[in-house]
Residue frames as a rotation matrix with the C-alpha (Angstrom) as fourth column:
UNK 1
-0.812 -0.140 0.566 11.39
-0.398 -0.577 -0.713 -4.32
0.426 -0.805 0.413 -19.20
UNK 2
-0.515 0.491 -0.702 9.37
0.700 0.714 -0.014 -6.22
0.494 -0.499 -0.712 -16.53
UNK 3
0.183 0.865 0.468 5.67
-0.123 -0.452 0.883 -4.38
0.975 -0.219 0.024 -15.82
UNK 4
0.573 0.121 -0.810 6.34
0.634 0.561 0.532 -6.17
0.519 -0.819 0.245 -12.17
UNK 5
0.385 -0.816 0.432 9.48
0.864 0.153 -0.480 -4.44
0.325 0.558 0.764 -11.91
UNK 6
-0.588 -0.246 0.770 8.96
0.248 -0.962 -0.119 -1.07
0.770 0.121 0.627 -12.68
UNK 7
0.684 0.669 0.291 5.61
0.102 -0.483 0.870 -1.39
0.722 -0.565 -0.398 -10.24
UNK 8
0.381 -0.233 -0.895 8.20
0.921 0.185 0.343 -2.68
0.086 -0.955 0.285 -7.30
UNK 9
-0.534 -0.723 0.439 10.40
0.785 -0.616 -0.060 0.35
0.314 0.313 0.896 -8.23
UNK 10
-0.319 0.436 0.841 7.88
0.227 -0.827 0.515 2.83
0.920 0.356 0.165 -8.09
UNK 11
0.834 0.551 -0.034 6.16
0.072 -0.047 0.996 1.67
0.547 -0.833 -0.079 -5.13
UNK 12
0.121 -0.966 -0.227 9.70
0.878 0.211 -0.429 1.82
0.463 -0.148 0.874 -3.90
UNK 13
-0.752 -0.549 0.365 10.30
0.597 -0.802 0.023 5.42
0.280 0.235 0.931 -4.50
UNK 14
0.414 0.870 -0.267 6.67
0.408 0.085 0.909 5.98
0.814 -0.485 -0.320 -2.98
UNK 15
0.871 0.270 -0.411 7.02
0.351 0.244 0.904 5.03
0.345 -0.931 0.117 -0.06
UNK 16
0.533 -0.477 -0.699 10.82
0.746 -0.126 0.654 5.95
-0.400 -0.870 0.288 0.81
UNK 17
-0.297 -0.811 0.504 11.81
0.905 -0.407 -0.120 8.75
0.303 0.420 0.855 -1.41
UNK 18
0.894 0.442 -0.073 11.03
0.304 -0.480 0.823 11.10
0.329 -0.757 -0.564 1.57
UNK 19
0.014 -0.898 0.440 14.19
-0.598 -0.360 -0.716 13.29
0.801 -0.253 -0.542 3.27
UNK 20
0.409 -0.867 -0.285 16.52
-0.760 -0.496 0.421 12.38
-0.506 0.044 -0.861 4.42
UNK 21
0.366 -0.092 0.926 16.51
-0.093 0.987 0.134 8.84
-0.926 -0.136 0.353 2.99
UNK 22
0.914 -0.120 0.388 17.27
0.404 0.367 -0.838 9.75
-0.042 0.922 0.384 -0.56
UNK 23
0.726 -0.630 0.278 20.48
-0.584 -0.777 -0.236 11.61
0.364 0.009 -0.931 0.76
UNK 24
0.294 -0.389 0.873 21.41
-0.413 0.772 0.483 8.73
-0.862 -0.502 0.066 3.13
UNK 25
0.752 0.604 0.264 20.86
0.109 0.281 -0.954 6.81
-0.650 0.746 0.146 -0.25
UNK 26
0.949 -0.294 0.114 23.27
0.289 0.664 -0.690 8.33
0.127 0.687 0.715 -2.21
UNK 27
0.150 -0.784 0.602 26.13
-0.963 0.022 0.268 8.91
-0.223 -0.620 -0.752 0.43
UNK 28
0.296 -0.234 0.926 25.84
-0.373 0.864 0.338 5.34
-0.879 -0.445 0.168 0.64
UNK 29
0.926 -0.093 0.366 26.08
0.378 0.234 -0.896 4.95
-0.002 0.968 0.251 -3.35
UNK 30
0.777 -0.595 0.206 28.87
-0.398 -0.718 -0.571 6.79
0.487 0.362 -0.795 -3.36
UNK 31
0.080 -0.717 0.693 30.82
-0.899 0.248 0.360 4.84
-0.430 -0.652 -0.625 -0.84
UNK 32
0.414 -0.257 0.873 30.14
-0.014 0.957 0.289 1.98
-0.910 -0.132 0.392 -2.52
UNK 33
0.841 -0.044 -0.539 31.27
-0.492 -0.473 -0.731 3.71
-0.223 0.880 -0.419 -6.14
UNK 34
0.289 -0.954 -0.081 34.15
-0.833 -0.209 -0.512 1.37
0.472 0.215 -0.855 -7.32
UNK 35
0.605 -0.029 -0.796 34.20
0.730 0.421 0.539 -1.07
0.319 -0.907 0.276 -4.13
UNK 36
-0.098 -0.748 0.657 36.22
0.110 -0.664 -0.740 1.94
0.989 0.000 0.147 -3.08
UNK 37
0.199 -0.117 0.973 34.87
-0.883 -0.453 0.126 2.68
0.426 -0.884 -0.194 0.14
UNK 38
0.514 -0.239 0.824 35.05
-0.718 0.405 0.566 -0.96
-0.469 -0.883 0.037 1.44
UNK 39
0.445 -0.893 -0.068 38.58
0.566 0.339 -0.752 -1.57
0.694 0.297 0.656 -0.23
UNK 40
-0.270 -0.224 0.936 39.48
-0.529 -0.778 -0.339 1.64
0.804 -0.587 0.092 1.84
UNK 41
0.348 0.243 0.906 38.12
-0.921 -0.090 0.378 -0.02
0.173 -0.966 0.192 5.07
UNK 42
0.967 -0.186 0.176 39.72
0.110 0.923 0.369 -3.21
-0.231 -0.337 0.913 4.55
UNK 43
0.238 -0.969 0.057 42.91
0.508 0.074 -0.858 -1.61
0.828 0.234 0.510 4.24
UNK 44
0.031 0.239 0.970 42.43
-0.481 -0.848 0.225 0.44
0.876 -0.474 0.088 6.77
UNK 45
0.839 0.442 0.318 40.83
-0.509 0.428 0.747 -1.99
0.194 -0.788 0.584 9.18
UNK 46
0.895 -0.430 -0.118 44.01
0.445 0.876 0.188 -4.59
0.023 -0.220 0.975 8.44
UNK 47
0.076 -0.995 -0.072 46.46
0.293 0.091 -0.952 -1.84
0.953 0.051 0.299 9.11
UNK 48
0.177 0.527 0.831 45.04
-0.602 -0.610 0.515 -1.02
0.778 -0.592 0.209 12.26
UNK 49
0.613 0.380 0.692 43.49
-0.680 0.700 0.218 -4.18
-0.402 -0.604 0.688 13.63
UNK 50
-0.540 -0.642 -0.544 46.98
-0.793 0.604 0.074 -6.22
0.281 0.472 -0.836 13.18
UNK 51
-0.869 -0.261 0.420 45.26
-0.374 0.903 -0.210 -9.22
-0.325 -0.340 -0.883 15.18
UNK 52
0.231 0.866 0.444 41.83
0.279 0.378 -0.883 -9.49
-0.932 0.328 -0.154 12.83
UNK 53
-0.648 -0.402 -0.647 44.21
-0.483 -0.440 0.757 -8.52
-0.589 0.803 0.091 9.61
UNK 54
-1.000 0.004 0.003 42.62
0.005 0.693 0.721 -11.38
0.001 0.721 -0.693 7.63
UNK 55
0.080 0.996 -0.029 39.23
0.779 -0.080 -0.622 -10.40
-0.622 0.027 -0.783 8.36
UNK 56
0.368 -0.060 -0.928 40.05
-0.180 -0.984 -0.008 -7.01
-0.912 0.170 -0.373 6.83
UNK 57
-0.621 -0.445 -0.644 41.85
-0.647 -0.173 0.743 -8.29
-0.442 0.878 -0.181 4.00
UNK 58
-0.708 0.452 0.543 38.75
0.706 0.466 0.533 -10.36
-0.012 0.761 -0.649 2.99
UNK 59
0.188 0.650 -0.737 36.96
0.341 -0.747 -0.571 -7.27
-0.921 -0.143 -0.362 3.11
UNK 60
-0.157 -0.340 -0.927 38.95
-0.760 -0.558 0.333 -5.46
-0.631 0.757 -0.171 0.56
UNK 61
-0.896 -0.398 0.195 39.43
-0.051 0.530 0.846 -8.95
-0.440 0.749 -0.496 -1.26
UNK 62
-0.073 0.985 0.155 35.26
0.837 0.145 -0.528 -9.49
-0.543 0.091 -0.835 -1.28
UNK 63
0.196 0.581 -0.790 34.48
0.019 -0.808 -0.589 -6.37
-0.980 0.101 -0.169 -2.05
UNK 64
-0.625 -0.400 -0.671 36.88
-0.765 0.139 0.629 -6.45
-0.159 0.906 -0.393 -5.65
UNK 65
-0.911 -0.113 0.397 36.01
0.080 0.895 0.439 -9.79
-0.405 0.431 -0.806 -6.21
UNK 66
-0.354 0.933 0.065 32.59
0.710 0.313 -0.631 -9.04
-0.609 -0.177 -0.773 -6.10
UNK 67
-0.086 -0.209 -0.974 33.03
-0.226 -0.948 0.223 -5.93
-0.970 0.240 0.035 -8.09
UNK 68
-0.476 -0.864 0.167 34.63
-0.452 0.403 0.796 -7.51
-0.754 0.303 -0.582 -10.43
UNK 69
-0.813 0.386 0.436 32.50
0.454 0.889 0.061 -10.61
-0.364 0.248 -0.898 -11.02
UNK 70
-0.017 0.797 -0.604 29.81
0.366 -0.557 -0.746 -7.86
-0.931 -0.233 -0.282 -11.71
UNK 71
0.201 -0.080 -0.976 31.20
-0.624 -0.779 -0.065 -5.64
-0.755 0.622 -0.207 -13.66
UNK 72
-0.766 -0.576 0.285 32.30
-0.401 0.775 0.488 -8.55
-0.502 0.259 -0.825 -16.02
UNK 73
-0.489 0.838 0.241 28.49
0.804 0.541 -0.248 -10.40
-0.338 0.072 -0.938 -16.05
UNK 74
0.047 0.373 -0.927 27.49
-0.031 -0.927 -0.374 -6.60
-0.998 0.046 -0.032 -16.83
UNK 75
-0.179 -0.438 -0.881 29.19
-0.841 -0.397 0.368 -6.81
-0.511 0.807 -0.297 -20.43
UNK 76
-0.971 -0.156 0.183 27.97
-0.030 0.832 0.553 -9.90
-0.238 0.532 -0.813 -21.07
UNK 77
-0.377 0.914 0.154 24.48
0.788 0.403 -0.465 -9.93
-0.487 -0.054 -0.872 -20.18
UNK 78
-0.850 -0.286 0.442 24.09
0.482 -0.760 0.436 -5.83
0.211 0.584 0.784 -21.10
UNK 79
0.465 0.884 -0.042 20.64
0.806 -0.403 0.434 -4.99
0.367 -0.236 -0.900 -19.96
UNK 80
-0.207 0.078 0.975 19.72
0.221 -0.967 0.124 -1.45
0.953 0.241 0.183 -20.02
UNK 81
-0.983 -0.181 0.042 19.44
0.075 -0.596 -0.799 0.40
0.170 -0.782 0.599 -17.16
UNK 82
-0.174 0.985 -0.003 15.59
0.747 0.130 -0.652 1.26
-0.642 -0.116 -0.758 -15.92
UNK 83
-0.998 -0.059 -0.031 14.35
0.013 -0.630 0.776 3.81
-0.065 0.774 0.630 -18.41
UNK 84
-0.246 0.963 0.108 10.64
0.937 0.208 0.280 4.60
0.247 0.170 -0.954 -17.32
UNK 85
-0.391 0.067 0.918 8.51
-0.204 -0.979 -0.015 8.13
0.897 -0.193 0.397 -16.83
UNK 86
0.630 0.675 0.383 7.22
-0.206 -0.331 0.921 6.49
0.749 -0.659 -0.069 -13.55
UNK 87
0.388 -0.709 -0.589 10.73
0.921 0.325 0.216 6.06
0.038 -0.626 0.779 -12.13
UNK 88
0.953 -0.196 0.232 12.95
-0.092 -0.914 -0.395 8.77
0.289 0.355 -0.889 -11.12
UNK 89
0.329 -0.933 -0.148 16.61
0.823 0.360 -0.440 8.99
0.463 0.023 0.886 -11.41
UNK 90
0.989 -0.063 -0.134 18.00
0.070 -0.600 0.797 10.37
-0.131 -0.797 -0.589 -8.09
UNK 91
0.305 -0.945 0.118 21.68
-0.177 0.065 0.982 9.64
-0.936 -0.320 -0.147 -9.19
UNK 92
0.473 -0.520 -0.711 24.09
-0.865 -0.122 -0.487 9.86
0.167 0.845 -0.508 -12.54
UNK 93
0.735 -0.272 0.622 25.75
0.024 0.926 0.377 6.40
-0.678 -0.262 0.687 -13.29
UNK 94
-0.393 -0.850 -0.350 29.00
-0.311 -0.235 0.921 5.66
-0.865 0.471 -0.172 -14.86
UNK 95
-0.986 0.050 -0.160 27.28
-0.112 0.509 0.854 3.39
0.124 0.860 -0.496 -17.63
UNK 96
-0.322 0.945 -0.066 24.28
-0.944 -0.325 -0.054 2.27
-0.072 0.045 0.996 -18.62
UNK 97
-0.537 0.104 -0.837 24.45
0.136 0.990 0.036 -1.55
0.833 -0.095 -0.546 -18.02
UNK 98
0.183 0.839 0.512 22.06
-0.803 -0.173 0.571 -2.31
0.568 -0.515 0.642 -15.49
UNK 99
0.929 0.366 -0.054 22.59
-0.321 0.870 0.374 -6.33
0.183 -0.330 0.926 -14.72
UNK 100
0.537 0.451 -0.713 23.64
0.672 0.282 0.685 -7.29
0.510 -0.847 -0.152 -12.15
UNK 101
0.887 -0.040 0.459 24.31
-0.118 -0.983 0.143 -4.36
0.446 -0.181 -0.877 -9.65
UNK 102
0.135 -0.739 -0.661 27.74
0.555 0.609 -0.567 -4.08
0.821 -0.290 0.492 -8.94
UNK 103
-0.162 0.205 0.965 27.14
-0.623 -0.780 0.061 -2.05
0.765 -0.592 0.254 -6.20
UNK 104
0.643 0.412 0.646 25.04
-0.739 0.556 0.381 -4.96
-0.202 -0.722 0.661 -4.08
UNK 105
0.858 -0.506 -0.090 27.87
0.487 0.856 -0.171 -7.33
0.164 0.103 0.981 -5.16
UNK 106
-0.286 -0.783 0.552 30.69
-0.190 -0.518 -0.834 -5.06
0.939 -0.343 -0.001 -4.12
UNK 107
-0.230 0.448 0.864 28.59
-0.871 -0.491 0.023 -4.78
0.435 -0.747 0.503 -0.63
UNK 108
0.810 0.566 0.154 27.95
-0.584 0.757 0.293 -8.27
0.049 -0.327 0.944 -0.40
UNK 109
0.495 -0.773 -0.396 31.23
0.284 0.575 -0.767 -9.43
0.821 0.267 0.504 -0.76
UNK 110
-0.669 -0.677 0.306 32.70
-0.094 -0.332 -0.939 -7.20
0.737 -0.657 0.159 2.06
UNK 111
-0.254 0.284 0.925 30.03
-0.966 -0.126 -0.226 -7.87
0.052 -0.950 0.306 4.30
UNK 112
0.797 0.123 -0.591 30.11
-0.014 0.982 0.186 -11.54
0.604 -0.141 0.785 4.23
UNK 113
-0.051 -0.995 -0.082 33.88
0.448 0.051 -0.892 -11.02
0.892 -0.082 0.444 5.13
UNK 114
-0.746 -0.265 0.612 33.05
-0.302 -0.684 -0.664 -8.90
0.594 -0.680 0.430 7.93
UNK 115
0.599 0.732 -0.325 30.46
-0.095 0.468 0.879 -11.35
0.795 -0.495 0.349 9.90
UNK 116
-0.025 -0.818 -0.575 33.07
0.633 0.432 -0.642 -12.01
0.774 -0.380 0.507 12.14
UNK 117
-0.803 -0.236 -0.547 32.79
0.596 -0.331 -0.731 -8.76
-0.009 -0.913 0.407 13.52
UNK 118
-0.863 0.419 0.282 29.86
-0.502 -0.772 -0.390 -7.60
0.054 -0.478 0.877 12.98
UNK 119
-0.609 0.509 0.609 27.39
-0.184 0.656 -0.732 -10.53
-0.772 -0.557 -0.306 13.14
UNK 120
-0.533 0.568 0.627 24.89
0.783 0.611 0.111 -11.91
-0.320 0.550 -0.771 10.65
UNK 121
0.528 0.815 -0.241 22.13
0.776 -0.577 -0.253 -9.40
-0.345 -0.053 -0.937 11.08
UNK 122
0.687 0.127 -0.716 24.10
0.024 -0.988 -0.152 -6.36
-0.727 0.087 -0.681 10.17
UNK 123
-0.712 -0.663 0.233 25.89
-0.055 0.383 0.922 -7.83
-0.700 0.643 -0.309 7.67
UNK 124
-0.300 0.839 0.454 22.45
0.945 0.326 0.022 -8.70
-0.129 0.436 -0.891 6.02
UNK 125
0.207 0.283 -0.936 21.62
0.424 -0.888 -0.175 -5.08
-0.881 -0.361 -0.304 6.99
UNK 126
-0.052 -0.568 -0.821 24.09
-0.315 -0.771 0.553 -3.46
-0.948 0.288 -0.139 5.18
UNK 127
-0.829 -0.526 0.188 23.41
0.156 0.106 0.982 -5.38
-0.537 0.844 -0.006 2.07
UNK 128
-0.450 0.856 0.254 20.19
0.886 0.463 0.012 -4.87
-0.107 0.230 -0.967 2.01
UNK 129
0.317 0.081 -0.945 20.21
0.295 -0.955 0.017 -1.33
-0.901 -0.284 -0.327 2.99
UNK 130
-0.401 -0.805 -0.437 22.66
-0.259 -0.359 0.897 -1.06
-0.879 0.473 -0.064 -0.32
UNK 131
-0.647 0.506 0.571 20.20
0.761 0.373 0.531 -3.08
0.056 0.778 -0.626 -2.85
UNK 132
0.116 0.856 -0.503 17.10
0.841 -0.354 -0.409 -1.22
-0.529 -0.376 -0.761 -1.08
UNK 133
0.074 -0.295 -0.953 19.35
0.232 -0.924 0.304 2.18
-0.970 -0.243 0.000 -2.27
UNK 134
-0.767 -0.600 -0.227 19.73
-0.152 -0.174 0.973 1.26
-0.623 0.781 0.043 -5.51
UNK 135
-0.219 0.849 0.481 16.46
0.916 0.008 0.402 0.90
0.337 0.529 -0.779 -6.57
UNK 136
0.369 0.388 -0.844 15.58
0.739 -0.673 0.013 3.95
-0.563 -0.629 -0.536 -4.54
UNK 137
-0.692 -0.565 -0.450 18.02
-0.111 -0.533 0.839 6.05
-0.714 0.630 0.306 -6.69
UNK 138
0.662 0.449 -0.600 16.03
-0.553 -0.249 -0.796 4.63
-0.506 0.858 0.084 -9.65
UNK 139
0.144 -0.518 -0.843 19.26
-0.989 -0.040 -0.144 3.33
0.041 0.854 -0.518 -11.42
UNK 140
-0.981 0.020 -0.195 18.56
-0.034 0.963 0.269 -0.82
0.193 0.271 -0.943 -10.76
UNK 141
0.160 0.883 -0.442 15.74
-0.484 0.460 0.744 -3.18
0.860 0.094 0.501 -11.26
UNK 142
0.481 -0.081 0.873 15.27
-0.815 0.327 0.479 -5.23
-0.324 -0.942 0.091 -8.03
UNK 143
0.997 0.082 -0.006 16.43
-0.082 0.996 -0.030 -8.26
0.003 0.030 1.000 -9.87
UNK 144
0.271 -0.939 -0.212 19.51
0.191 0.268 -0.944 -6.80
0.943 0.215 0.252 -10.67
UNK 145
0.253 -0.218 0.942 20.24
-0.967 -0.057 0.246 -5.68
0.000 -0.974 -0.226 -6.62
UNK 146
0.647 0.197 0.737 19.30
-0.609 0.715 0.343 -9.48
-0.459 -0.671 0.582 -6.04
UNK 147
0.770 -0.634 0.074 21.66
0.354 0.328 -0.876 -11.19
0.531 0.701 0.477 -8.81
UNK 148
0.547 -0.774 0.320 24.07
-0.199 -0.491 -0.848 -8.74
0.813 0.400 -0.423 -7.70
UNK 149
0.374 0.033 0.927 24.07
-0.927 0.045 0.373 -9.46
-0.029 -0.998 0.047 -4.02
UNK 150
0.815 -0.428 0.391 24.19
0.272 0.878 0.394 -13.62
-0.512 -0.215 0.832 -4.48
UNK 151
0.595 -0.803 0.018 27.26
0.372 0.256 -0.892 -12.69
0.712 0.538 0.451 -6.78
UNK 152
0.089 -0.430 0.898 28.98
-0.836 -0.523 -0.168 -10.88
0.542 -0.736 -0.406 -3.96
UNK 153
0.654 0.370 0.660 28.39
-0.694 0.640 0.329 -13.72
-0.301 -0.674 0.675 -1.71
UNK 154
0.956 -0.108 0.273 29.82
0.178 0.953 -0.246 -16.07
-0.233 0.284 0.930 -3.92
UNK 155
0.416 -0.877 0.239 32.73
-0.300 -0.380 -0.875 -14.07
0.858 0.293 -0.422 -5.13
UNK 156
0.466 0.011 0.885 33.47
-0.790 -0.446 0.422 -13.46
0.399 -0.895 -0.199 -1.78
UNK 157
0.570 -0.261 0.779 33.44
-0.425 0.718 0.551 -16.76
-0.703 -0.645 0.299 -0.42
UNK 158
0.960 -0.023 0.279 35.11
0.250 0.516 -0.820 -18.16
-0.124 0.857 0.501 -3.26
UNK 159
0.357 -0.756 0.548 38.07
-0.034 -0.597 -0.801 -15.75
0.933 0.268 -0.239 -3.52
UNK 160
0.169 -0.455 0.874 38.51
-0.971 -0.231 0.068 -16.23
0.171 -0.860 -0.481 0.53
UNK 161
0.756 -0.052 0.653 39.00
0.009 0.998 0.069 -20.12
-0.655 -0.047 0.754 -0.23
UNK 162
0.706 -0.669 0.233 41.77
0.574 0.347 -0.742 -19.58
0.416 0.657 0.629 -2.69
UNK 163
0.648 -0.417 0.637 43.27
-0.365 -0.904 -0.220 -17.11
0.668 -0.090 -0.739 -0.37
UNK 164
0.530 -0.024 0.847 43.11
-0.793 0.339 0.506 -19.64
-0.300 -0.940 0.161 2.32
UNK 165
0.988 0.141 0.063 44.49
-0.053 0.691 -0.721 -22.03
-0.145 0.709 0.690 0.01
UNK 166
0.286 -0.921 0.264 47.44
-0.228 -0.333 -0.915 -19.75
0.931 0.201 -0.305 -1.16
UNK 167
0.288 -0.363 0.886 48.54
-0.889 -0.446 0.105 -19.76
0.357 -0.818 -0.451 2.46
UNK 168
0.774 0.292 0.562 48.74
-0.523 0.796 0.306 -22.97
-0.357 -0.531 0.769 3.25
């Protein structure tokens, strides 16, 4: 367990475990629980919005892939969860694997996919807002947020190049 770590963590939980932000916090955990909520909005979005379907279905597809590619690297790599008295755990977790968060790689996959419509910046936003939460909760190290995020990314793209592939 990195001394560096736990300080960022703490000073973390400082500074923004204040209402309403740990509530915001884990609403937002919870939506990402699974990629569930944004599988649910890329199905959603691509029965809706027939004429941006394929944006929507790399949503859902990111969001798995990234999931995925997580949960996977999770069982390999195994690192423990944080496990300190100057953290606090704001949220129950399914497991106790820690590396890399599949949360910020669920989140980073569907919001690469969704630049189209919603632009760089809040794309960035929203993954950052989702790492930021998971340390805030207590239940990741920052490294694993940041791991988890570039895997998202990469899933993401990656899985919307063989999609683009299949089609062709």
């Amino acid at each position: 367990m990195s001394t560096f770590e736990i300080d960022a963590m703490r000073r973390w939980q400082d500074l923004a475990n204040r209402p309403p932000l740990p509530a915001i916090a884990r609403g937002y955990s919870l939506w990402g629980e699974h990629a569930g909520g944004w599988v649910a909005l890329g199905v959603l979005g691509a029965c809706v919005d027939r004429r941006r379907r394929d944006v929507w279905i790399d949503v859902a597809a990111g969001a798995v892939a990234g999931h995925t590619a997580a949960v996977v690297l999770k069982r390999v790599v195994r690192r423990k969860r944080p496990h300190h008295e100057s953290v606090e755990v704001l949220v129950p977790t399914p497991s106790d694997l820690s590396f890399p968060s599949a949360h910020s790689a669920s989140t980073a996959g569907a919001a690469v996919a969704l630049v189209p419509l919603v632009g760089v910046p809040v794309a960035a936003g929203m993954i950052g807002t989702m790492a930021g939460s998971r340390v805030l909760l207590g239940v990741h190290y920052p490294t694993d947020v940041l791991a988890g995020a570039v895997l998202g990314v990469v899933s993401s793209r990656l899985v919307r190049r063989l999609v683009r592939s299949a089609r062709r």
